[in-house]
C-alpha positions in Angstrom: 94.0 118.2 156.5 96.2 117.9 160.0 92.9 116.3 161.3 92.9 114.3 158.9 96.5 113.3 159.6 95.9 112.5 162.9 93.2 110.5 162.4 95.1 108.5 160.0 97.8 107.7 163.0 95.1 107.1 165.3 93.6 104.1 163.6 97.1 102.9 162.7 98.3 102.8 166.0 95.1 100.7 167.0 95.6 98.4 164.3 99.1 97.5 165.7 98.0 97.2 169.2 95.5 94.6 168.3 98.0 92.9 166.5 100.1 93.0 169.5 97.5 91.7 172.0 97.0 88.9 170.2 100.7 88.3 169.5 101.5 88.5 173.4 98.5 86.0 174.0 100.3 83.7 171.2 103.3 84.0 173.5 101.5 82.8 176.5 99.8 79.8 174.8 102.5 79.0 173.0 104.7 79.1 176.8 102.4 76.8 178.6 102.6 74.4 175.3 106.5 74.5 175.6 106.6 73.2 179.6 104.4 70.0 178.2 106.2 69.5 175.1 109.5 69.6 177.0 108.7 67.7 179.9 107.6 64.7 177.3 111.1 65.3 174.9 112.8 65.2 178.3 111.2 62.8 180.0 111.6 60.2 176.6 115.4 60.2 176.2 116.7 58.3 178.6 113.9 55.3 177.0 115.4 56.2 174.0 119.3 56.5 175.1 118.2 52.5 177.3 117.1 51.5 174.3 120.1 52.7 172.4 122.6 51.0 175.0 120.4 47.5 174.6 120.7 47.2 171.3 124.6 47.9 171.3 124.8 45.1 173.7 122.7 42.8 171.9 124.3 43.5 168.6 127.6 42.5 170.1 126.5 39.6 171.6 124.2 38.8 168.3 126.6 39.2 165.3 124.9 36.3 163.4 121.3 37.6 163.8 119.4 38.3 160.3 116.1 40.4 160.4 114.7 42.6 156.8 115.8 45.7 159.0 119.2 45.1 159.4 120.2 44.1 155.6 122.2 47.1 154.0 121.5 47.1 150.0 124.1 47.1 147.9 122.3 49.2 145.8 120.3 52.2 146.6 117.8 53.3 143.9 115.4 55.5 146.2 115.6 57.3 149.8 113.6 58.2 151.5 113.0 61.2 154.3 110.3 61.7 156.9 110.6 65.5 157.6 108.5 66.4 160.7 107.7 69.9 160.4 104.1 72.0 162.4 101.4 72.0 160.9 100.9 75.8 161.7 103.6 78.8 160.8 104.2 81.6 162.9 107.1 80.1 164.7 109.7 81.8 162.6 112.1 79.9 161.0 111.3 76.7 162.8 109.6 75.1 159.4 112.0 77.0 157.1 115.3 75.4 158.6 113.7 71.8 158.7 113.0 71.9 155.3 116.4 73.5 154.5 117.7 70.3 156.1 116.4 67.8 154.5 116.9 69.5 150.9 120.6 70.1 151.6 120.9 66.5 152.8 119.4 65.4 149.3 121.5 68.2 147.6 124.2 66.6 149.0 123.7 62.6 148.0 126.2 62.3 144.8 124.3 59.0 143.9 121.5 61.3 142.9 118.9 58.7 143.6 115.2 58.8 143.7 113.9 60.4 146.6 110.7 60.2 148.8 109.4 62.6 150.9 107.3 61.3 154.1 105.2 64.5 155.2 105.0 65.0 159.3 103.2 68.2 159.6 101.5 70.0 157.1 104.3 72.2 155.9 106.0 70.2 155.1 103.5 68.5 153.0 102.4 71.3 151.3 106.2 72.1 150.4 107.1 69.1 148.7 103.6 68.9 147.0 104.5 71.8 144.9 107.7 70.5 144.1 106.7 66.7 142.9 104.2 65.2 145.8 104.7 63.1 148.7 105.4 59.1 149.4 103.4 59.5 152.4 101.4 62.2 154.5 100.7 61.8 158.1 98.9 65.5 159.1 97.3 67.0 162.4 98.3 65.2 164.6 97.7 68.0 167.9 99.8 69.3 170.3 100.0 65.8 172.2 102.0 63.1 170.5 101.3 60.1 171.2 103.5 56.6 170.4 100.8 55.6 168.2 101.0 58.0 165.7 104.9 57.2 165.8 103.8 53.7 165.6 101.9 54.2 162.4 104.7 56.1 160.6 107.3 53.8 161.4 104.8 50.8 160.5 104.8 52.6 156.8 108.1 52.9 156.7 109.1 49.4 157.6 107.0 48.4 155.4 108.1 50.4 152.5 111.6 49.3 153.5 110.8 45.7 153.3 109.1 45.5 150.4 111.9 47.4 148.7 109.9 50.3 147.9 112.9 52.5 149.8 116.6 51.2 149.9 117.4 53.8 152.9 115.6 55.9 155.4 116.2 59.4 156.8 114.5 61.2 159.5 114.6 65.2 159.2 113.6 67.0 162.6 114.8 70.1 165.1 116.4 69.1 168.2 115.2 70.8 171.0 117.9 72.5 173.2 116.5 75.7 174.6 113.9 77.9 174.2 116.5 79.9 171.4 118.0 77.1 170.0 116.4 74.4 167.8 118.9 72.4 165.7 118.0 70.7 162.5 119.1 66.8 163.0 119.0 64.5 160.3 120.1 61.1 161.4 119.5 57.6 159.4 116.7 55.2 160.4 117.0 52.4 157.8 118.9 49.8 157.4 119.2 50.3 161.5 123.2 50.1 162.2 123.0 49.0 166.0 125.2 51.7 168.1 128.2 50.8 169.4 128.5 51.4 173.5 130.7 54.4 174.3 132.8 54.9 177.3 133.9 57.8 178.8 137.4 57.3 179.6 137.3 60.9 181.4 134.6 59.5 183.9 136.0 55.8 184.1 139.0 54.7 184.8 138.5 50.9 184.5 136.3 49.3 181.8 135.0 46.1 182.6 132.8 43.7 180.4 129.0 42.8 182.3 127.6 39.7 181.3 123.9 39.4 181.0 121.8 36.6 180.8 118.9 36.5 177.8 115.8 35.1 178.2 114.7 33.8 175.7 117.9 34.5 173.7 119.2 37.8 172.8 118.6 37.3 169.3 115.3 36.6 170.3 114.8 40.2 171.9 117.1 41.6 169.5 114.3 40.8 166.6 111.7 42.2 168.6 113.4 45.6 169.7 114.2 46.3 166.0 111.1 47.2 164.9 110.2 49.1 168.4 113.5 51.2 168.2 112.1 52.6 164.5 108.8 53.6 166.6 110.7 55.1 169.6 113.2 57.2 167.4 110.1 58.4 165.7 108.2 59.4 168.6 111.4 60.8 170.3 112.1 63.0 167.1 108.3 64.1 166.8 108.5 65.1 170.6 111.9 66.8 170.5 109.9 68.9 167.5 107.1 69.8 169.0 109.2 71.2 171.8 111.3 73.1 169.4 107.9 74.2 167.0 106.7 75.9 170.4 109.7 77.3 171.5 110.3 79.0 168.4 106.8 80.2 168.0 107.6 81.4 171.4 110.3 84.0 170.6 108.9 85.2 167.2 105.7 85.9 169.0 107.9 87.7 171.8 109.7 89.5 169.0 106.8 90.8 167.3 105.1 91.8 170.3 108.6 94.1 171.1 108.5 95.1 167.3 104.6 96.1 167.6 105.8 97.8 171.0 108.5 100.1 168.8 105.9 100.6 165.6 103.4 102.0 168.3 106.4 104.5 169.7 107.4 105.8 166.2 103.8 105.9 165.4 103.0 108.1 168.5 105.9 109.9 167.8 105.1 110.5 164.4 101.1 112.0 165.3 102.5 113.9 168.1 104.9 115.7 165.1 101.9 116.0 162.8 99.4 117.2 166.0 102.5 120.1 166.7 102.9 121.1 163.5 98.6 121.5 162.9 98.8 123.4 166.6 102.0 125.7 164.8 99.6 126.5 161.3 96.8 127.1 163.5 98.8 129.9 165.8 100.1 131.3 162.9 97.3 132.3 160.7 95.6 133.6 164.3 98.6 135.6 164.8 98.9 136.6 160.9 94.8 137.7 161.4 95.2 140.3 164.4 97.6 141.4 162.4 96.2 142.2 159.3 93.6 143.3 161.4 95.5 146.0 163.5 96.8 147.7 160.2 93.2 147.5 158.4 92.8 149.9 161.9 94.9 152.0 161.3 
């Protein structure tokens, strides 16, 4: 029966290590992923952040300019979210938290509108699909993002927003900022609301107003950065989540291979108690033997 015992921790305590292997060869992959997802988040924002500070300028210089994008309704009947999640679990509660997000942010609407869901990733997809089906799917898209799949989205969306289909636009994503710390963002895309230019007054002592000549005209540019700037927060929101999907799947593969590392101790632990005990039995019947032996001598 000890035998038996042992062999029972034996094959448990290979079990885990295989698991852990391949959890500490998740970690790696999912490590060398991370450097390229964050050298692309990184290396987008200051496009995105130009692109930000052109369209404040424009806007101020353009305050009669009238393009589909820009109209506010004055009555909202449906909204819409695009929630970029992975397409593939195992990164904790990366997924989890997005999704969180985005149903708080409808939780929290008190004009309890219609709402639709534009899937980025499948899990998200395959949430909402259980719970009343998607506007809108977009689905494996790889570990390397590329504008045009941000292209494509934002085309739909547009498109839905012009058409009326959707009177406003959310986007749901994690913000990368380190490796253990993702932060679910949800920021509006449509109707675009130009930023306005902050200054820093910490930084600068003296504001002074630049003036920029437009060519063609800065309504002119201002009409045809609209529709880019819907692409580039996309693709800045789908980079800046693929950063934070692979540092997340980062540390819970780290933490499972430490928690595969423990099991293993308290399962070695555990045999070595069993394998004592079965040594114990065995010396004691050999020793209760020569005994009953010596007085059957006598």
């Amino acid at each position: 029966m000890a035998g038996a015992g042992v062999r029972e921790f034996k094959r448990r305590i290979r079990s885990v290590q295989n698991t852990q292997q391949i959890t500490k060869a998740m970690k790696m992959v999912a490590a060398a992923k991370l450097r390229r997802a964050q050298e692309a988040a990184e290396s987008s924002r200051p496009y995105n952040e130009t692109l930000k500070g052109t369209l404040a300028r424009l806007a101020a210089v353009s305050l009669d300019v009238r393009h589909p994008l820009l109209v506010k309704r004055e009555e909202v009947r449906k909204v819409g979210y695009i929630v970029v999640t992975a397409d593939r679990g195992l990164c904790g509660g990366y997924n989890t938290n997005i999704i969180r997000a985005a149903n708080h942010a409808i939780a929290e609407d008190e004009r309890k509108v219609e709402t639709g869901i534009i899937a980025v990733g499948r899990k998200s997809r395959d949430f909402y699909r259980k719970r009343g089906g998607v506007d809108a799917e977009f689905i494996n898209l790889g570990d390397n993002i590329s504008y045009a799949d941000a292209r494509e989205i934002g085309q739909y969306v547009t498109n839905a927003y012009e058409n009326e289909e959707v009177d406003e636009v959310y986007l749901v994503y994690a913000r990368f900022v380190n490796v253990l710390r993702q932060v679910p963002t949800v920021t509006k895309l449509l109707p675009i609301e130009p930023p306005t230019q902050e200054v820093d007054s910490s930084d600068i002592k003296e504001t002074r107003q630049v003036d920029y000549i437009y060519e063609p005209s800065a309504e002119d540019i201002l009409l045809a950065l609209l529709p880019r700037y819907v692409g580039s927060q996309i693709y800045n929101a789908m980079l800046e989540g693929k950063a934070s999907e692979q540092g997340a799947r980062m540390t819970a593969m780290g933490n499972a291979t430490e928690n595969a590392k423990e099991i293993i101790s308290n399962l070695t632990l555990e045999m070595n108690k069993v394998r004592q005990a079965a040594i114990t039995d065995e010396i004691l019947d050999i020793v209760g033997g020569a005994e009953a032996l010596n007085k059957g001598g006598k």
